[in-house]
Steps between C-alpha positions, in 0.01 A plus 500: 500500500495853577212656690451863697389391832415741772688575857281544748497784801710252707776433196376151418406381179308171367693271303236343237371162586660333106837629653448349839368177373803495256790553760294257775488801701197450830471750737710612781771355271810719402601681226885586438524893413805671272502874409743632283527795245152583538350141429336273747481102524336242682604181459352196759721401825554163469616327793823312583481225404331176316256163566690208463361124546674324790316184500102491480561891649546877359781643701629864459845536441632818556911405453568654856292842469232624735197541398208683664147340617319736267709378245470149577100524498518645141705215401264257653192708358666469171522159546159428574363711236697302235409141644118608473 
């Protein structure tokens, strides 16, 4: 897909709602940035991570890393959104 989009006076743009809806992107979630040779990308943050079934439960493994609350209420937001 490519599309002109337009910065506004603050530097922010709007990243269409098929692209959002495609990467699982919600708000306040984050957005990895690389610049290089002129070129931008966005690619989604996804945290460290996965659900695994212990039992009748979801736990998140992480293998040792930290992860943030903010990143731990996207996971579970995820989550949710999937079960429903």
């Amino acid at each position: 897909m490519h599309t002109e989009i337009p910065i506004d006076e603050a530097g922010r743009v709007v990243i269409p709602k098929e692209v959002r809806d495609d990467w699982g992107l919600r708000s306040r979630g984050t957005l990895l940035l690389n610049h290089e040779n002129g070129h931008v990308t966005l690619a989604p943050a996804r945290p460290k991570g996965h659900l695994i079934k212990k039992g009748d439960m979801l736990v998140w493994s992480t293998g040792g890393a930290t992860i943030t609350q903010e990143e731990m209420n996207a996971v579970l937001d995820a989550a949710r959104e999937r079960r429903d």
